[in-house]
C-alpha positions as CSV (number, residue, x, y, z in Angstrom):
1,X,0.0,0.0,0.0
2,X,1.5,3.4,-1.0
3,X,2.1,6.0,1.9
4,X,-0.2,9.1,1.9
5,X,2.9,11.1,0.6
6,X,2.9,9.1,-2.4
7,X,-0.7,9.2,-3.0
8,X,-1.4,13.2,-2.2
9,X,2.1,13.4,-5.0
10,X,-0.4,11.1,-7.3
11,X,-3.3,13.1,-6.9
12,X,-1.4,16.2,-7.5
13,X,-0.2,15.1,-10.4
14,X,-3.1,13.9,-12.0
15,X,-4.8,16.9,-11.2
16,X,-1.7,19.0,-12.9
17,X,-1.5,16.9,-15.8
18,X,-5.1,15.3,-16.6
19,X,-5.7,17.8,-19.7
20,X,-2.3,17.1,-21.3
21,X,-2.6,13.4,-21.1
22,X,-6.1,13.3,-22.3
23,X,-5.4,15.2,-24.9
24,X,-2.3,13.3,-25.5
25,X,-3.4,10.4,-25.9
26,X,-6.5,12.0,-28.3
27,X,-3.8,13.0,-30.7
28,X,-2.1,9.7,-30.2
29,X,-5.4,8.5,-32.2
30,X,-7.3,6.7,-29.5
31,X,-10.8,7.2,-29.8
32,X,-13.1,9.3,-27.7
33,X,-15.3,6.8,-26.2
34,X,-11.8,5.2,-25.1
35,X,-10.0,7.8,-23.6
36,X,-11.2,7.2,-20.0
37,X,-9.8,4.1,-20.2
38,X,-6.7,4.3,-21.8
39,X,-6.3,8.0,-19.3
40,X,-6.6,4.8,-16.2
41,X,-3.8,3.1,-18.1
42,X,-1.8,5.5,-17.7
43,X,-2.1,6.7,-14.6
44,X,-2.0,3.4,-13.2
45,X,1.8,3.2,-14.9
46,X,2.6,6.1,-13.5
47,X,1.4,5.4,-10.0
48,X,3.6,1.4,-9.8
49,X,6.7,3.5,-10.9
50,X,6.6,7.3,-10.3
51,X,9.6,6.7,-7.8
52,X,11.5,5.8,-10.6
53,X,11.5,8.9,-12.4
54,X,14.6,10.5,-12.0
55,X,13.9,14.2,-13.5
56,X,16.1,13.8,-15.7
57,X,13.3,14.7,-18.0
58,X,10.2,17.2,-17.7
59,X,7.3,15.4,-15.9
60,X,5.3,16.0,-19.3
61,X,7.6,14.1,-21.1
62,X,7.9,11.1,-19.0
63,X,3.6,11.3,-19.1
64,X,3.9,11.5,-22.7
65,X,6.3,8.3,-23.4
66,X,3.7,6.2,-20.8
67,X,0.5,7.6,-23.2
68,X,2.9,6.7,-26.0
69,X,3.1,3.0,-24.6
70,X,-0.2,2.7,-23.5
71,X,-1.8,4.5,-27.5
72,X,-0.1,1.6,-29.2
73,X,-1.5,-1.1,-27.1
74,X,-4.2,0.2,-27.4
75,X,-4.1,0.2,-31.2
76,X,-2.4,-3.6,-31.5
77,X,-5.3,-4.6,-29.2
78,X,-7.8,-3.0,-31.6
79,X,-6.7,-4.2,-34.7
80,X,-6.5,-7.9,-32.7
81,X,-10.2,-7.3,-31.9
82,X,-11.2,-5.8,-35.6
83,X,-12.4,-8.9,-37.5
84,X,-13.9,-10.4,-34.8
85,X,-16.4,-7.5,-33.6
86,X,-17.8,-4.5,-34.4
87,X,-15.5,-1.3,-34.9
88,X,-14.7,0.8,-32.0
89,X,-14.8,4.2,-33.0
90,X,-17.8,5.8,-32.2
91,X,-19.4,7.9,-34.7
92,X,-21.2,10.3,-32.7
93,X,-18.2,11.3,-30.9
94,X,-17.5,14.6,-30.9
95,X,-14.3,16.6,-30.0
96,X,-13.0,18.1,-26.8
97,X,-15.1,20.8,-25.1
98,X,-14.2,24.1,-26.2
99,X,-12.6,22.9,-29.4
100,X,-14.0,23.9,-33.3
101,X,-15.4,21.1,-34.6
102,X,-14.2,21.4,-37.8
103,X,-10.3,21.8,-37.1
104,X,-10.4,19.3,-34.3
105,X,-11.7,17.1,-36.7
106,X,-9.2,17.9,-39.6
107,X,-6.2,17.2,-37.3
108,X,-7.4,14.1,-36.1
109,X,-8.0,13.0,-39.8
110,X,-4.7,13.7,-41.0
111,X,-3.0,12.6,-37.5
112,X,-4.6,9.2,-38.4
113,X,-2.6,9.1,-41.6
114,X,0.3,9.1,-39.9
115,X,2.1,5.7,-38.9
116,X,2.4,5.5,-34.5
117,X,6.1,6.7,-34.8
118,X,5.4,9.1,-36.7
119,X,2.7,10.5,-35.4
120,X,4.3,10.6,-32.0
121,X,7.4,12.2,-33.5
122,X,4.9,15.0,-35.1
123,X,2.9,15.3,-32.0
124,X,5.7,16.4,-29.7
125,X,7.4,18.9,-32.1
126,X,4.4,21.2,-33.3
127,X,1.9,20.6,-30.9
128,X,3.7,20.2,-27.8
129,X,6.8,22.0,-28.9
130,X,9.4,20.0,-27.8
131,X,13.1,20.2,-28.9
132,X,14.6,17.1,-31.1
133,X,16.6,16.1,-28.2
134,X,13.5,16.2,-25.6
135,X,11.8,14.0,-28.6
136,X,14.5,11.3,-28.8
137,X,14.9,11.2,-25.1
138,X,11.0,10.6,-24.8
139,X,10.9,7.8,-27.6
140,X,14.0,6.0,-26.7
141,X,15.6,7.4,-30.7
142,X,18.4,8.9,-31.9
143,X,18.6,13.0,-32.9
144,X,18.7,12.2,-36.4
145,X,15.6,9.5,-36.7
146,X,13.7,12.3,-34.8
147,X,14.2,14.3,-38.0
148,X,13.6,11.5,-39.9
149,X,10.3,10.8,-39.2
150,X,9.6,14.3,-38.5
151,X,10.4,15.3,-42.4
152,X,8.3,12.2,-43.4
153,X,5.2,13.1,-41.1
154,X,5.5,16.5,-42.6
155,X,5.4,15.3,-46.1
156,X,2.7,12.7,-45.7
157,X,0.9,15.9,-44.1
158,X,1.5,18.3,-46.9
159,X,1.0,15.0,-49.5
160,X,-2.8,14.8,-47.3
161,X,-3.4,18.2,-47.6
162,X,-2.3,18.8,-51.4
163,X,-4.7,15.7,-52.4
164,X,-7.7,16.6,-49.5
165,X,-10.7,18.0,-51.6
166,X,-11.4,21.8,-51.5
167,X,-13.2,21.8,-48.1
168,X,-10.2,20.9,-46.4
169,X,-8.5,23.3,-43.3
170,X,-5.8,24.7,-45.6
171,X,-7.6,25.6,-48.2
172,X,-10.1,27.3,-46.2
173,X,-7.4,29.7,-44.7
174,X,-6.6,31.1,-48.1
């Protein structure tokens, strides 16, 4: 049984970092009705070894390699599951609270194009800003297969986006 130190530094943590890690793991392509789930996942990682995290990355970062983890499995488990029921994605699910529909929507499409590595890759350097360094210490890669897979998610992006009909994002903003 963890002491009530370790449990008040759990609960302060969730509470610090729920947001992120929901949408984290949003971008990371699991679906809406599964978020919950996959946000216990994580949390339940986090709780069996937050005394082993050494700082020797930002708290974010080490929460973002555990939704990482816990996206994929998700996603092998899924595609295990596929041909024997019905799809899991729920239809009627709509985006975050306080998001626009349409771009919420867009992003998820063409995140969903993406590969896991490189969608991970993509993920941390334009929407969460991180550095190619914080990227490869995250996903366990070296500084140049960061860029790697950063150019290629960029290009499948731009490949999405030059193909997309005219209703798409971009070409709205012209």
């Amino acid at each position: 049984m963890p002491s009530a130190a370790a449990l008040a530094q759990l609960e302060a943590l969730y509470r610090e970092h729920h947001g992120y890690v929901w949408r984290s793991l949003q971008r990371l392509g699991v679906p809406e009705p599964h978020v919950a789930d996959a946000m216990h996942d994580v949390f339940l990682v986090v709780a069996r070894r937050l005394h082993e995290f050494e700082h020797r990355a930002a708290m974010r970062t080490w929460l973002f390699a555990i939704a990482f983890r816990v996206a994929q499995g998700f996603h092998r488990d899924r595609q295990r599951q596929s041909q024997r029921e019905q799809p899991l994605d729920d239809p009627d699910a709509g985006p975050a609270p306080g998001t626009s529909v349409d771009n919420s929507i867009a992003l998820h499409q063409l995140l969903q194009r993406l590969d896991d590595d490189k969608r991970a890759v993509f993920i941390l350097a334009h929407l969460e800003g991180m550095t190619a360094a914080e990227i490869a210490t995250v996903l366990g890669l070296k500084v140049p297969t960061v860029y790697s897979r950063l150019r290629l998610a960029r290009e499948a992006i731009e490949r999405a986006l030059t193909d997309a009909p005219s209703h798409s994002p971009r070409r709205a903003q012209r």
